[in-house]
N, C-alpha and C positions, 0 to 999 in steps of 0.2 A: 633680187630686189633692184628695180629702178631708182634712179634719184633726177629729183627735179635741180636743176641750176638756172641761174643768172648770167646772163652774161653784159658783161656792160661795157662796151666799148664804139667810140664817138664813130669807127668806120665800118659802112654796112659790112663793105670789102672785106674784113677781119673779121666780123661775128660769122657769115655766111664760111670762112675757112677752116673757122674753130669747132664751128655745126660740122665739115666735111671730116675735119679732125680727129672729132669725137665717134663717127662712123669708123674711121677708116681703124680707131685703136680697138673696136669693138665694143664700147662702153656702154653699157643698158640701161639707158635717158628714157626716163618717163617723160620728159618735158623739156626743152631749154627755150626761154624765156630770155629775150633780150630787151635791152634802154639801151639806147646813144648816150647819158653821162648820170653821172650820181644823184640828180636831184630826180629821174625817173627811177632810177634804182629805188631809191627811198619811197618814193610812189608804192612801186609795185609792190616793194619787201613788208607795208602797209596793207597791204590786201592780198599777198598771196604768200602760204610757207615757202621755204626752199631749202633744198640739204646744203647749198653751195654755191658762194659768190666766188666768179670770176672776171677780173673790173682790172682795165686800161689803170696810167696812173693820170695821162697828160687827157682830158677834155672840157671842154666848154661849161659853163654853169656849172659845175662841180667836178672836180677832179676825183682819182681815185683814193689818193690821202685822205681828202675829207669824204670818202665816202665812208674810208676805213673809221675815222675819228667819230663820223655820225652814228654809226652801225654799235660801235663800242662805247659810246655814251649811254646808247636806249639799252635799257634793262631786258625788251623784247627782242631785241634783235642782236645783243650782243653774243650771243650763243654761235651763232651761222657764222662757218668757219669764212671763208675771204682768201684766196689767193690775187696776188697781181703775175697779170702778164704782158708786159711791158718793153719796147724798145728800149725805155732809160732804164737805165742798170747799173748806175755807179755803186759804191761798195758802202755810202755813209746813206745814200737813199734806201738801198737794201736793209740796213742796221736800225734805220730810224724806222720804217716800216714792221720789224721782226719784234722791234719793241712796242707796237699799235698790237700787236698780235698778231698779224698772220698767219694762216697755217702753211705759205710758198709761194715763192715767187720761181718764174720762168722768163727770159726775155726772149722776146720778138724774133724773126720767126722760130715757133719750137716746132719738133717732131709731133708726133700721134703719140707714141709712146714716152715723151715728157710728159703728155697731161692727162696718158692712161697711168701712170708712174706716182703724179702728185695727186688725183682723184683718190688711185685707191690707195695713198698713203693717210689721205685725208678723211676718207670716208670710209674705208676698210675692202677687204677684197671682194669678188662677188664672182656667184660662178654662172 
């Protein structure tokens, strides 16, 4: 099984690494689908499914917090699990996040196999 993701983050620089990423841990992407910040996220999550958001916390017009608060407000979209991956990483931003729900955070820069690691923890294993 392929899974379609989101990836939402403000720098090309970082989605195009994450794309390289997700090659290099072997991961079987039907799709990934990038926004530069939350309010395209929400666009998109609007007109297209996805098994998996993965969303910056710090960008412009919407942050990854509110993208997490918006996603879990709407009744349609509250279900699609949401990890952040993120340079900031303090321990009370992590705790306040884990209670939005999350399914994982990673900070900045991670391995291939931290986000083959939280994928298939989140979506289940795939052969």
């Amino acid at each position: 099984m392929a899974y379609t993701v989101l990836l939402v983050d403000d720098s090309e620089t970082i989605r195009m690494a994450m794309i390289r990423a997700f090659t290099m841990a072997k991961l079987p992407m039907d799709e990934v689908i990038q926004a530069s910040d939350g309010l395209r996220a929400m666009e998109v999550l609007r007109e297209r499914w996805v098994d998996m958001v993965l969303t910056d916390i710090n960008m412009p017009n919407m942050g990854g917090m509110e993208l997490v608060a918006a996603m879990k407000g709407d009744s349609e979209l509250s279900d699609i699990p949401v990890a952040v991956i993120s340079t900031e990483g303090s321990d009370a931003r992590i705790q306040e996040l884990k209670a939005k729900g999350i399914a994982g955070y990673l900070r900045k820069p991670c391995k291939p196999e931290d986000i083959r690691d939280l994928l298939h923890k989140t979506l289940g294993e795939w052969k």
